[in-house]
MOPAC internal coordinates of N, CA, C and O (Angstrom, degrees):
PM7 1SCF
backbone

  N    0.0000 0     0.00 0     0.00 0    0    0    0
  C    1.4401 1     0.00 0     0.00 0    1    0    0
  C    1.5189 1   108.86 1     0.00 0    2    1    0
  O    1.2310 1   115.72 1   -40.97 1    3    2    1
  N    1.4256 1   125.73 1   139.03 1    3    2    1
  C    1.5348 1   136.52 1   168.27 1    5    3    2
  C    1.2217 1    93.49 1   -48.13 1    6    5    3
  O    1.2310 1   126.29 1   -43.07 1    7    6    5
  N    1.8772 1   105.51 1   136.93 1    7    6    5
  C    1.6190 1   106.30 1   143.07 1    9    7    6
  C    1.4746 1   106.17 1   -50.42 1   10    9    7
  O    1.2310 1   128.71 1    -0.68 1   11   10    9
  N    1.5202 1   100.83 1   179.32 1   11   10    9
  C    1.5578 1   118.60 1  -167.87 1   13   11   10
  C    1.8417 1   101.41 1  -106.01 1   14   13   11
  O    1.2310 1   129.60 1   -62.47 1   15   14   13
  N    1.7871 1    99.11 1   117.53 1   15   14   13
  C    1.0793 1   113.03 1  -169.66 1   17   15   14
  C    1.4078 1   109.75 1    96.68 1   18   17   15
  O    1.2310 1   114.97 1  -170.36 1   19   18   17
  N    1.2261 1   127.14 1     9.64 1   19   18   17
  C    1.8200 1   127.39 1   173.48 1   21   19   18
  C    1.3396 1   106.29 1  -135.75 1   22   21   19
  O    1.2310 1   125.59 1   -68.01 1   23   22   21
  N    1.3439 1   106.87 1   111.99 1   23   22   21
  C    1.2764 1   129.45 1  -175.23 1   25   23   22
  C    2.2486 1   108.32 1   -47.65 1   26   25   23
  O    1.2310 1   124.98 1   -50.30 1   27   26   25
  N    1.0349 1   108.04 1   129.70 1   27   26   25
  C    1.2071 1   119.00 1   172.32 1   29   27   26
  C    1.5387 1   114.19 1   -22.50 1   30   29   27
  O    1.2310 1   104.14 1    25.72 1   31   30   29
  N    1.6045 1   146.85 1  -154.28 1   31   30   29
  C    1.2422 1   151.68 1   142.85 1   33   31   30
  C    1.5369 1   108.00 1   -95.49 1   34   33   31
  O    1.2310 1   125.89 1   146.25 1   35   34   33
  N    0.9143 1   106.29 1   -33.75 1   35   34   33
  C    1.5186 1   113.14 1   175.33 1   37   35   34
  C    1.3959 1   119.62 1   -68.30 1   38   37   35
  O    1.2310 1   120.33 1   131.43 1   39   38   37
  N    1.8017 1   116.97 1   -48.57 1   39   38   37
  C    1.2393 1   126.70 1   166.81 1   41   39   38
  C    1.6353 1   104.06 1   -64.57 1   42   41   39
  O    1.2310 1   113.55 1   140.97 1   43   42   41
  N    0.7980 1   129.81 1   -39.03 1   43   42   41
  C    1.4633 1   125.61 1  -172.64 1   45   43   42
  C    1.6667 1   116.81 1   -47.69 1   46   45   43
  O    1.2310 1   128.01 1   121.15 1   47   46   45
  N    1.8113 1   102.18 1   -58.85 1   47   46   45
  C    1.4324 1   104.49 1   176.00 1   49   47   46
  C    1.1914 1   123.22 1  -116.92 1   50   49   47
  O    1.2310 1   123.11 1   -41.18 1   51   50   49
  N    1.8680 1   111.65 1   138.82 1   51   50   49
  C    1.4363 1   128.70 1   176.04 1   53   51   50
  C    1.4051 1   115.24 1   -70.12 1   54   53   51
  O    1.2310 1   116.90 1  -162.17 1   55   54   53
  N    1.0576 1   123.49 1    17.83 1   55   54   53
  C    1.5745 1   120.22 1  -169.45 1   57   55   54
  C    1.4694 1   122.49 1  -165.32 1   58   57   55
  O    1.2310 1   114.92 1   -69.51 1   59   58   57
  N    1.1052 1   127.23 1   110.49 1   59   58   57
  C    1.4660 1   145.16 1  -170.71 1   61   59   58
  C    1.7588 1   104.58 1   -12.91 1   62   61   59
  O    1.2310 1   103.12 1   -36.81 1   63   62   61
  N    1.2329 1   148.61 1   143.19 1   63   62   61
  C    1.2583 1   131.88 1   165.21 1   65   63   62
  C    1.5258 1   109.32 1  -136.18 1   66   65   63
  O    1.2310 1   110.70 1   -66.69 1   67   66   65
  N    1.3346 1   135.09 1   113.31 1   67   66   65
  C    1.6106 1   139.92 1   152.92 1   69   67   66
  C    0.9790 1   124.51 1   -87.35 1   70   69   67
  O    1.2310 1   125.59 1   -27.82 1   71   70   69
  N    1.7809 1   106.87 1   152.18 1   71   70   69
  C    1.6043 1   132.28 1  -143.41 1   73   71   70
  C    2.2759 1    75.03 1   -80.60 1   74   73   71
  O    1.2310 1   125.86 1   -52.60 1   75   74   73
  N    1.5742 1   106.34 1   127.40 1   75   74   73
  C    1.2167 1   116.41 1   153.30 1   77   75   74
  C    1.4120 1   104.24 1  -166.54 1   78   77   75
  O    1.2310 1   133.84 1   -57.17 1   79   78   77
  N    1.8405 1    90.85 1   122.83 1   79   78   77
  C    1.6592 1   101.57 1  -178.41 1   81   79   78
  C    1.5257 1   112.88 1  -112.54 1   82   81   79
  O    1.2310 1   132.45 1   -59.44 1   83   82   81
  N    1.8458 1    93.57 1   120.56 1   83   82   81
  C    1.2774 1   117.30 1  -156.27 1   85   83   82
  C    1.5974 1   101.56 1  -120.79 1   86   85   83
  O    1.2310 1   117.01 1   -45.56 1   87   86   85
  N    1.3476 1   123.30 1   134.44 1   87   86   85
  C    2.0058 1   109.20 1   177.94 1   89   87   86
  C    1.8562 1    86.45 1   -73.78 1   90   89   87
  O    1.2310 1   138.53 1   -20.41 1   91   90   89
  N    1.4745 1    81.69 1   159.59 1   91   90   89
  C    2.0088 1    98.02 1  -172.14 1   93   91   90
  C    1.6244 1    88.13 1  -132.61 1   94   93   91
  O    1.2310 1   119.31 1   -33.74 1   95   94   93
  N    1.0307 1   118.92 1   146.26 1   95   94   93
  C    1.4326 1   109.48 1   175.94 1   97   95   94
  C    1.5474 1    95.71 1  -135.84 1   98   97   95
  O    1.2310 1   113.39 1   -64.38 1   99   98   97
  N    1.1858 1   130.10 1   115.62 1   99   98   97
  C    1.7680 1   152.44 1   166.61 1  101   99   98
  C    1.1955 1   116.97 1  -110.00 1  102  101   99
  O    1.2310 1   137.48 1   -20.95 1  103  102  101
  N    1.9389 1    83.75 1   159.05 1  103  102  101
  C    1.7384 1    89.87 1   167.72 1  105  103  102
  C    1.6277 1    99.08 1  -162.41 1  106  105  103
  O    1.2310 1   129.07 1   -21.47 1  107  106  105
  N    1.3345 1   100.12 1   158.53 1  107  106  105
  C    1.3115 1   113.75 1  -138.27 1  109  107  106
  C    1.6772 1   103.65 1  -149.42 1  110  109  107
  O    1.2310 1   111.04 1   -63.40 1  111  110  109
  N    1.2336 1   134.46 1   116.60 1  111  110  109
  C    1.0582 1   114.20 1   170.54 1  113  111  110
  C    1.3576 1   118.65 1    75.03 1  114  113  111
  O    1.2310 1   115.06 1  -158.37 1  115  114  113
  N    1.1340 1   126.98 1    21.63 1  115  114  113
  C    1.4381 1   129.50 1  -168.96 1  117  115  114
  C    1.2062 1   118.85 1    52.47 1  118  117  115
  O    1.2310 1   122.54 1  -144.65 1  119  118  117
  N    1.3758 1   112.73 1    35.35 1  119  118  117
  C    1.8154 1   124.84 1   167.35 1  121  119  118
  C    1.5730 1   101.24 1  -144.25 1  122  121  119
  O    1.2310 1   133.86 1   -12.12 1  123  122  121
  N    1.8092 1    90.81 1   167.88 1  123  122  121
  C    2.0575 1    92.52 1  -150.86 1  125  123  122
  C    2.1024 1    73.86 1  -126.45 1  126  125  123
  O    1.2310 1   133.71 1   -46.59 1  127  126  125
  N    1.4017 1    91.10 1   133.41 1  127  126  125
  C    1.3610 1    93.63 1   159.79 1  129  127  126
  C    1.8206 1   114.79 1  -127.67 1  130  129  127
  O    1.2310 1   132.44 1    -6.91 1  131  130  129
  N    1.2665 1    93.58 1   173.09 1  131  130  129
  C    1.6263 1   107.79 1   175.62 1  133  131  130
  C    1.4353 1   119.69 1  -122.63 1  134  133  131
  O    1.2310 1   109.57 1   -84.01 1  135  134  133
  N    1.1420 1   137.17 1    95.99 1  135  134  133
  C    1.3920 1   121.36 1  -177.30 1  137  135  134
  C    1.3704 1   100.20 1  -135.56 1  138  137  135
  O    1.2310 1   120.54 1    20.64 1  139  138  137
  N    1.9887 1   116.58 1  -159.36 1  139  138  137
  C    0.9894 1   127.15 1   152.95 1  141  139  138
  C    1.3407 1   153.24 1  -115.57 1  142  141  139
  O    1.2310 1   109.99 1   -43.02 1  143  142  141
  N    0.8921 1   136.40 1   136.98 1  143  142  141
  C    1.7932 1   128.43 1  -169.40 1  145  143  142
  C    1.3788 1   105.60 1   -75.05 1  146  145  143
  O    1.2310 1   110.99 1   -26.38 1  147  146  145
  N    1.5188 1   134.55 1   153.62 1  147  146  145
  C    1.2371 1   127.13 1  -164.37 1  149  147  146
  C    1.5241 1    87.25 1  -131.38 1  150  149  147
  O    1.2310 1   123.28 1   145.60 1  151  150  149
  N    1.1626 1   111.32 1   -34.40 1  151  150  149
  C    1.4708 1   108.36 1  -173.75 1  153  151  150
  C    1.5539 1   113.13 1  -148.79 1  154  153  151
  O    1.2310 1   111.42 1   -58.01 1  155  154  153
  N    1.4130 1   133.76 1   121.99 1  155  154  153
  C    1.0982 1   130.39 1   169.58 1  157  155  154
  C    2.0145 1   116.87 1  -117.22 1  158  157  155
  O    1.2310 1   131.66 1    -5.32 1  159  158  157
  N    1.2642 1    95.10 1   174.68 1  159  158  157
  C    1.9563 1   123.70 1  -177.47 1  161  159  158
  C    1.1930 1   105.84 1  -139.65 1  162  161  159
  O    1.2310 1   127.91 1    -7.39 1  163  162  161
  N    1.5394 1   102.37 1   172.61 1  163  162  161
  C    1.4566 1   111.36 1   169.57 1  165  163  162
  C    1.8535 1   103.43 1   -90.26 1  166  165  163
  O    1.2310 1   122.00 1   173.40 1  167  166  165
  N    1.2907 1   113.78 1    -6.60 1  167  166  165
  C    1.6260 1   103.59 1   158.08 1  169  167  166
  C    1.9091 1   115.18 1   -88.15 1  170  169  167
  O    1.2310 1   132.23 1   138.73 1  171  170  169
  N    0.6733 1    93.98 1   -41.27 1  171  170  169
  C    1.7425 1    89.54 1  -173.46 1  173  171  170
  C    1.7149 1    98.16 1  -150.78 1  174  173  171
  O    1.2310 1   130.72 1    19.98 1  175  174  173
  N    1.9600 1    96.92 1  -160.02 1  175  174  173
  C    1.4019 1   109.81 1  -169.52 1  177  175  174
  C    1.8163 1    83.02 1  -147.42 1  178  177  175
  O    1.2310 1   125.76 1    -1.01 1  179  178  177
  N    1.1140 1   106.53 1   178.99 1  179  178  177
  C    1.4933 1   139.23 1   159.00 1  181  179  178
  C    1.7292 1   116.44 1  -125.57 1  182  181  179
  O    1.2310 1   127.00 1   -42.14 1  183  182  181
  N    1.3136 1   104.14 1   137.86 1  183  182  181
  C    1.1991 1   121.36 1  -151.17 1  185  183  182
  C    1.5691 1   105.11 1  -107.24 1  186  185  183
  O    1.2310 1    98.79 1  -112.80 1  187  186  185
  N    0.8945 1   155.69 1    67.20 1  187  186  185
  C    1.4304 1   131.79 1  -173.80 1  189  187  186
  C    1.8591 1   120.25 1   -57.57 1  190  189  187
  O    1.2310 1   123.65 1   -72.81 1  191  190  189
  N    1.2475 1   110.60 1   107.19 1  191  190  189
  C    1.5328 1    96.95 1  -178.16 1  193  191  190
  C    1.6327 1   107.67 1  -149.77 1  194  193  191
  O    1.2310 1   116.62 1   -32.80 1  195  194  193
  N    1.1532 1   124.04 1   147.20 1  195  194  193
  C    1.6941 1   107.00 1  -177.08 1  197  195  194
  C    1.7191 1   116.13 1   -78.59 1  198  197  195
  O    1.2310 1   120.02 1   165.49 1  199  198  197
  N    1.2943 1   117.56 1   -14.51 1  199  198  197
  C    1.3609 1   159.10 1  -128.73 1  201  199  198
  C    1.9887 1   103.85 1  -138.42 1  202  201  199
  O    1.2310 1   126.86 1  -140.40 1  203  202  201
  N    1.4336 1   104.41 1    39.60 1  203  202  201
  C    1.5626 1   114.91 1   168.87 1  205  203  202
  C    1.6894 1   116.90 1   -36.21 1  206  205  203
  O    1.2310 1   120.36 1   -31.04 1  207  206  205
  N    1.0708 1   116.92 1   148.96 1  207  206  205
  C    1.5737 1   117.25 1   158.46 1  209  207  206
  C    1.2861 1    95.63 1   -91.33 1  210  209  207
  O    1.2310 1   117.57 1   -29.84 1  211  210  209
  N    1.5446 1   122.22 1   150.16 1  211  210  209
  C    2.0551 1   131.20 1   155.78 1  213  211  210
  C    1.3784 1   103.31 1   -43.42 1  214  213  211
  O    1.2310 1   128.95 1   -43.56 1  215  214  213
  N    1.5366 1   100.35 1   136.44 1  215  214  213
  C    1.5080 1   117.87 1   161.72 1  217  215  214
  C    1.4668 1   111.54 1   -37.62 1  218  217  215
  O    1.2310 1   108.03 1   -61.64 1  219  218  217
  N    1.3530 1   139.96 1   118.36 1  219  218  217
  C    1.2540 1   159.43 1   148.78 1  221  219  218
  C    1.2598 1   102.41 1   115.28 1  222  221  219
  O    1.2310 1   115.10 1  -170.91 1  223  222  221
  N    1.0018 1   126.90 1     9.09 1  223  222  221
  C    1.4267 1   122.71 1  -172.16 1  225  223  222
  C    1.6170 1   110.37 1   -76.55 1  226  225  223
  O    1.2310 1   120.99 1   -35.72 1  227  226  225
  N    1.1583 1   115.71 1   144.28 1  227  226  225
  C    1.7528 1   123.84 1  -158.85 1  229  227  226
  C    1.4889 1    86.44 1   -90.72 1  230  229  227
  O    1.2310 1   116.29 1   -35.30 1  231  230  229
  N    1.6493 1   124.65 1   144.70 1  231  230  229
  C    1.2959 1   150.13 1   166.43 1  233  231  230
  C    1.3990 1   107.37 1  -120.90 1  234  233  231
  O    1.2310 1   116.83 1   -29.13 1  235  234  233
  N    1.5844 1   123.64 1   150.87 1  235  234  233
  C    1.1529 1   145.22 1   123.64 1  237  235  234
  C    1.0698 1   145.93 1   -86.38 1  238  237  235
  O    1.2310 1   120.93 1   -58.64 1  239  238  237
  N    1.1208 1   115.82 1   121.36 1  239  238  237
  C    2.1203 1   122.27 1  -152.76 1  241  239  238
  C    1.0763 1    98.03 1  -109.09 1  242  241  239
  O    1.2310 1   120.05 1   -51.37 1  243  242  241
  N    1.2206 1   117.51 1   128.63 1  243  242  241
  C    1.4772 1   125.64 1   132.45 1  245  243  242
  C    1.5845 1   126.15 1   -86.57 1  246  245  243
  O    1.2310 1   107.20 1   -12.11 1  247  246  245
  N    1.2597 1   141.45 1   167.89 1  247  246  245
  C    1.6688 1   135.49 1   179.98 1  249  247  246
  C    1.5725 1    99.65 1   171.48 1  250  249  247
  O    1.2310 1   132.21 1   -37.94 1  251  250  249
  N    1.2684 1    94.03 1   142.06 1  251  250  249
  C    2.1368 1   110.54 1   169.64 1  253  251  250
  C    1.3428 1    86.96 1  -109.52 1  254  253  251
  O    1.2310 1   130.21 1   -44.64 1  255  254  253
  N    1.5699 1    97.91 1   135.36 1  255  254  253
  C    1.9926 1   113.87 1   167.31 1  257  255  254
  C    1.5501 1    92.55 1  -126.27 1  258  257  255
  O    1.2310 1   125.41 1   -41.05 1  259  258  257
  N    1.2254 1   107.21 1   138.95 1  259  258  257
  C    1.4127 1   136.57 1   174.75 1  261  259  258
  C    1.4613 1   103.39 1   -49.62 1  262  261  259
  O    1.2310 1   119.15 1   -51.44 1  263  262  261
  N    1.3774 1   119.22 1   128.56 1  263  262  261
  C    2.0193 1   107.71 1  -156.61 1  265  263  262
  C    0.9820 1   124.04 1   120.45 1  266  265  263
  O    1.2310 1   126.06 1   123.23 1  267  266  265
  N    1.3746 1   105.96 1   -56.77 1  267  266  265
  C    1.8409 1   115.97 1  -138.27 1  269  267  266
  C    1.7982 1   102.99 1  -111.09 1  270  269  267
  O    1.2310 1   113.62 1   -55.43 1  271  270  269
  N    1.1028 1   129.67 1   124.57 1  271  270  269
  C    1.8558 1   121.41 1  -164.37 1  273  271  270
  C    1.4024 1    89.92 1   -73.43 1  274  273  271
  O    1.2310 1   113.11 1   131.65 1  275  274  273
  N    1.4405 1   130.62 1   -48.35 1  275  274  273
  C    1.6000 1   127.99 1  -160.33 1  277  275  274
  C    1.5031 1   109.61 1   -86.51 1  278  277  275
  O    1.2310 1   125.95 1   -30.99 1  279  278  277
  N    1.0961 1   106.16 1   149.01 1  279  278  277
  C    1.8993 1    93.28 1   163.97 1  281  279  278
  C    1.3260 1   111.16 1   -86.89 1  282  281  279
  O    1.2310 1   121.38 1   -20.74 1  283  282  281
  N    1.0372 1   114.97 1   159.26 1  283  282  281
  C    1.6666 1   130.62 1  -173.88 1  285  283  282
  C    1.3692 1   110.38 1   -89.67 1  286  285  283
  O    1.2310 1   119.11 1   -59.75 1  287  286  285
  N    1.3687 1   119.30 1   120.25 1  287  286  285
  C    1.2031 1   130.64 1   168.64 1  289  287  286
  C    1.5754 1   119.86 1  -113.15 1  290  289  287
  O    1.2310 1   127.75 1   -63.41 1  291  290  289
  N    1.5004 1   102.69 1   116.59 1  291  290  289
  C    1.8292 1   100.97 1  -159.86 1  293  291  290
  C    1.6454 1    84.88 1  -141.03 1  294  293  291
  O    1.2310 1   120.45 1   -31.03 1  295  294  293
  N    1.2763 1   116.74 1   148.97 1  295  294  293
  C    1.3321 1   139.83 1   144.78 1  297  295  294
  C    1.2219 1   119.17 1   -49.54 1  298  297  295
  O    1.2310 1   108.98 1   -42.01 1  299  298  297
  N    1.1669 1   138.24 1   137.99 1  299  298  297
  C    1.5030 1   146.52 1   135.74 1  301  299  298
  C    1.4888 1   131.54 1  -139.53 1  302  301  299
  O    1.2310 1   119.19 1    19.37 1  303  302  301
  N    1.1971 1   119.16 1  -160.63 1  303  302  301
  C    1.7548 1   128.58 1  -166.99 1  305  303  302
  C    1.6161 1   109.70 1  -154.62 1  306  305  303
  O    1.2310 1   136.33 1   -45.82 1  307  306  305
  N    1.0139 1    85.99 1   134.18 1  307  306  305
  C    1.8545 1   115.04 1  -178.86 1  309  307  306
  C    1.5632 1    76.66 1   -36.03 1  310  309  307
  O    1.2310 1   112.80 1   -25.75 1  311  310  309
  N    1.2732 1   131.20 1   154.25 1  311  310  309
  C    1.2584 1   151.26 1   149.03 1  313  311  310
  C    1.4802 1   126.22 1  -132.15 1  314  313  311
  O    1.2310 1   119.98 1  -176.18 1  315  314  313
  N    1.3576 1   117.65 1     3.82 1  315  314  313
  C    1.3502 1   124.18 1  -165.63 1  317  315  314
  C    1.3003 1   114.50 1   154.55 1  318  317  315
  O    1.2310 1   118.38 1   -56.79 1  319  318  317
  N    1.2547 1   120.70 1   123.21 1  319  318  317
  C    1.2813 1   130.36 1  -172.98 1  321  319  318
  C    2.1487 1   114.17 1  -105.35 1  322  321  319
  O    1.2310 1   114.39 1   -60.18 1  323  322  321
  N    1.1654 1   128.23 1   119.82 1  323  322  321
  C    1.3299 1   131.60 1  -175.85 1  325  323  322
  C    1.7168 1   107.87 1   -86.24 1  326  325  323
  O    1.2310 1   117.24 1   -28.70 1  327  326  325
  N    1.1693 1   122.85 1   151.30 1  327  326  325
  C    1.5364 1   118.49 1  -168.56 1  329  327  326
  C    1.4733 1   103.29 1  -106.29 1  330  329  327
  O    1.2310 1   118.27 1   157.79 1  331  330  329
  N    1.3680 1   120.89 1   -22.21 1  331  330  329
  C    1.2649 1   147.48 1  -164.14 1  333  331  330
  C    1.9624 1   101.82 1    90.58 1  334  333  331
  O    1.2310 1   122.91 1   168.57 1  335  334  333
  N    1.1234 1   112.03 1   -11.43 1  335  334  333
  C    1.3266 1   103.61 1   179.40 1  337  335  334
  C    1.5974 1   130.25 1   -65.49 1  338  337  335
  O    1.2310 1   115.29 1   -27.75 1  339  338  337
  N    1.2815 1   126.53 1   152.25 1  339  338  337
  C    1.5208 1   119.26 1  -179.60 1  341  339  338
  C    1.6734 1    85.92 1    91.31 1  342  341  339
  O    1.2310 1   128.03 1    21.48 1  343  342  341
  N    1.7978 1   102.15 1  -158.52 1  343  342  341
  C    1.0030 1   156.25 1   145.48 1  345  343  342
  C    1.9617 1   106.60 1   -13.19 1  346  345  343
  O    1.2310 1   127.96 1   105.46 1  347  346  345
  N    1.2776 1   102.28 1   -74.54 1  347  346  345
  C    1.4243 1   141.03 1  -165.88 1  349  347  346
  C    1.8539 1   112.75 1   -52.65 1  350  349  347
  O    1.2310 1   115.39 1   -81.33 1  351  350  349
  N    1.2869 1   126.35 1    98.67 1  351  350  349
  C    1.3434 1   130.76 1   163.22 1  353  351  350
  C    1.6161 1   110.43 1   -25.31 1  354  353  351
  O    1.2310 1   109.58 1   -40.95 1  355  354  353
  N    0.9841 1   137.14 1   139.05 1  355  354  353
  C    1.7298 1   136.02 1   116.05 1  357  355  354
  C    1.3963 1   122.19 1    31.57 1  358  357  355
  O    1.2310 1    83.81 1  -174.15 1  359  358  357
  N    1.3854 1   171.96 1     5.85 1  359  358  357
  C    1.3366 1   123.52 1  -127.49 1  361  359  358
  C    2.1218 1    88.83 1  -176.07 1  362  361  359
  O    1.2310 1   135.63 1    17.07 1  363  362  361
  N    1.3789 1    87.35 1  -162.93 1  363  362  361
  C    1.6894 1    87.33 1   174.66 1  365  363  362
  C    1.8554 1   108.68 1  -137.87 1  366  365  363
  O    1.2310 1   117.07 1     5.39 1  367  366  365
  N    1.0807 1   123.17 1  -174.61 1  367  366  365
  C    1.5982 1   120.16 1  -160.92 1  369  367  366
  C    1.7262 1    77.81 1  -143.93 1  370  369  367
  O    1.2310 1   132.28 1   -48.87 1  371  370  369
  N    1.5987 1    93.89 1   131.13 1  371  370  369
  C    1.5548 1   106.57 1   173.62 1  373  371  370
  C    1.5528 1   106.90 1  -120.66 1  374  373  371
  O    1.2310 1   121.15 1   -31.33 1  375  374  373
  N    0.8830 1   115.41 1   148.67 1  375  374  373
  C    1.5677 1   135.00 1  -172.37 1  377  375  374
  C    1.6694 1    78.64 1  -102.13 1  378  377  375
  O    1.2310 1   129.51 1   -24.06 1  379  378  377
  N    1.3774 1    99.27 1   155.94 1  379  378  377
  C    1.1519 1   123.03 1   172.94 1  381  379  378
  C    1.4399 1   116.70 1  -114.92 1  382  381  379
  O    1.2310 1   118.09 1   -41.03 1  383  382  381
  N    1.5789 1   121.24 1   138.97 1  383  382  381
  C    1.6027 1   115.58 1   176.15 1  385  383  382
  C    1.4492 1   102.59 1  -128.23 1  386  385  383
  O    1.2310 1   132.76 1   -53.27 1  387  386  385
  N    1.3455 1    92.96 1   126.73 1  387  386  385
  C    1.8312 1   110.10 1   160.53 1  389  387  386
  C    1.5207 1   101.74 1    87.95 1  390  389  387
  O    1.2310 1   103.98 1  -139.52 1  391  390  389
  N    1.3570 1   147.13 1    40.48 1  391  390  389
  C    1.1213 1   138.70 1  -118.05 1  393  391  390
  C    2.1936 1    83.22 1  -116.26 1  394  393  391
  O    1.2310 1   124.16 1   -51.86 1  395  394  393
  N    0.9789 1   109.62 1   128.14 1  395  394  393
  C    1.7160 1   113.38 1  -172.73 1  397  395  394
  C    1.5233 1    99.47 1   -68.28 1  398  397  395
  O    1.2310 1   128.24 1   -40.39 1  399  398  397
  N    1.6408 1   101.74 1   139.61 1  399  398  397
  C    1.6937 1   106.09 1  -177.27 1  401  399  398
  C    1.8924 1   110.75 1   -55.74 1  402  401  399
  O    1.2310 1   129.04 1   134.54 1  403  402  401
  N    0.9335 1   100.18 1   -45.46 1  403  402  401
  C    1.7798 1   106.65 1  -178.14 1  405  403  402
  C    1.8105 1   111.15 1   -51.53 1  406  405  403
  O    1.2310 1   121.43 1   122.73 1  407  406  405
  N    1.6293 1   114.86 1   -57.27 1  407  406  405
  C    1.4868 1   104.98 1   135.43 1  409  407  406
  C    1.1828 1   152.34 1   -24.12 1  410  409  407
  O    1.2310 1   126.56 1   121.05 1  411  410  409
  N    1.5764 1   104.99 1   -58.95 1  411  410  409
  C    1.6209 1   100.15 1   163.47 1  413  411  410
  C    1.0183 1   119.47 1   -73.91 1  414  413  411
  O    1.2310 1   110.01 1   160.97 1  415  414  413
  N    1.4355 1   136.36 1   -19.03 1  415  414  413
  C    1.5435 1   135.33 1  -176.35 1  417  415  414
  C    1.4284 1   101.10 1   -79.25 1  418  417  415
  O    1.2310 1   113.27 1   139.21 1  419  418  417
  N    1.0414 1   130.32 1   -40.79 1  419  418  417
  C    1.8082 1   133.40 1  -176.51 1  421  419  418
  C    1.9294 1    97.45 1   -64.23 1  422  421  419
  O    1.2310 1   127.82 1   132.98 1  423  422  421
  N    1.1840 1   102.54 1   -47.02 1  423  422  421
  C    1.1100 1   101.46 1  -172.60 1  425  423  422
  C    1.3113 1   123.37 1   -64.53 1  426  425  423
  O    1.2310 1   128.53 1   126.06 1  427  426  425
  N    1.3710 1   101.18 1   -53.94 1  427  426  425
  C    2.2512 1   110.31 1   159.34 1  429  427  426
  C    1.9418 1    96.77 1   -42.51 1  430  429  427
  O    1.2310 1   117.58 1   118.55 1  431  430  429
  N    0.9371 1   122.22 1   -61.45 1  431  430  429
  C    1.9012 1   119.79 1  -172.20 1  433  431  430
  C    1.2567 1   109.70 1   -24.45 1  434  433  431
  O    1.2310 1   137.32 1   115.83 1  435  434  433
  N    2.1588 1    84.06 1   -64.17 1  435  434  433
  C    1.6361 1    88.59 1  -165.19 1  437  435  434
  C    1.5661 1   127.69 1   -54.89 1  438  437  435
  O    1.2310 1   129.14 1   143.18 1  439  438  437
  N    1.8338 1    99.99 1   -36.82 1  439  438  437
  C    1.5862 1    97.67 1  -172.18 1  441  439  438
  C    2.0837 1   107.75 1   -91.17 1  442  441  439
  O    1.2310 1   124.30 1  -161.32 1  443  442  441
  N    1.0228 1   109.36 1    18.68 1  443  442  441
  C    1.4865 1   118.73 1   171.79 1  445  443  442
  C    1.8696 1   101.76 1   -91.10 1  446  445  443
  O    1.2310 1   127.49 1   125.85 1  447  446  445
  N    1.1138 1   103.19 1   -54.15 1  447  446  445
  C    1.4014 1   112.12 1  -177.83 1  449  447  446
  C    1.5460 1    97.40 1   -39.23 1  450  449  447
  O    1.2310 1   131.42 1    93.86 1  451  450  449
  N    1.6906 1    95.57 1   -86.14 1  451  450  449
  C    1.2798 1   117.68 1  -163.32 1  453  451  450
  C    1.1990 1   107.61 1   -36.87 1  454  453  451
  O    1.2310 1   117.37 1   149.21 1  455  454  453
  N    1.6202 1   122.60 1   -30.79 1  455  454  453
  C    1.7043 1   116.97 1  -177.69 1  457  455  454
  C    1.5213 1   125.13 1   -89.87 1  458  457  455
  O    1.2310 1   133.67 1   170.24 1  459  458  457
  N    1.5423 1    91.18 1    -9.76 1  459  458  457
  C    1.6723 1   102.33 1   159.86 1  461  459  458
  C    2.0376 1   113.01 1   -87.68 1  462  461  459
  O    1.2310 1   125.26 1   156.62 1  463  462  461
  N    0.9752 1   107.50 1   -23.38 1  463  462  461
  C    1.2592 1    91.37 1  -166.74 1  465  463  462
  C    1.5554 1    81.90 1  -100.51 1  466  465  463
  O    1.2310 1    97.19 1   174.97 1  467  466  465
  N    1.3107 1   158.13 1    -5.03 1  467  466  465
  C    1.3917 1   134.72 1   156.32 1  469  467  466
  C    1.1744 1   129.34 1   -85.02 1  470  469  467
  O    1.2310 1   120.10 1   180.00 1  471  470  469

């Protein structure tokens, strides 16, 4: 069950999301991190990191998707922070802003695939 006042995982996202672990490289706050994505959408990603950015706080992403020659560099915002408690890894869930159609279309592929071949 959600703590009280934090929307479910389900309520959280509008858009299908599959397990693909990709290094993400951000920065945040005038610091550069390296981690990994465990799961991404064409709305956001999940972050695994012990080391959260604050809720709303604006990120810069970097990421390679299987497809695509360039890596994708997109903006986003803290959208949700994980405690590691429950179910739930470590880390924070970023919404994505302004995300380029050719991006989002690679990105719909990847998690269509992945949900046919699992």
């Amino acid at each position: 069950m959600a703590a009280k006042g934090r929307p479910s995982q389900s309520d959280r996202r509008r858009a299908e999301r599959e397990d693909l672990k990709i290094p993400v490289d951000y920065s945040a706050v005038d610091a550069f991190f390296s981690e990994f994505t465990t799961n991404v959408n064409e709305g956001g990603m999940f972050i695994a990191t012990e080391t959260p950015s604050p809720l709303g706080s604006e990120v810069a992403l970097e990421f390679r998707l299987p497809g695509l020659e360039h890596p994708v560099n997109v903006s986003g915002r803290v959208a949700w922070i994980s405690d590691g408690k429950g179910d739930s890894p470590v880390g924070m869930g970023i919404e994505f802003r302004e995300l380029a159609v050719e991006v989002r279309a690679t990105i719909n592929e990847i998690v269509r695939r992945l949900r046919h071949n699992g």
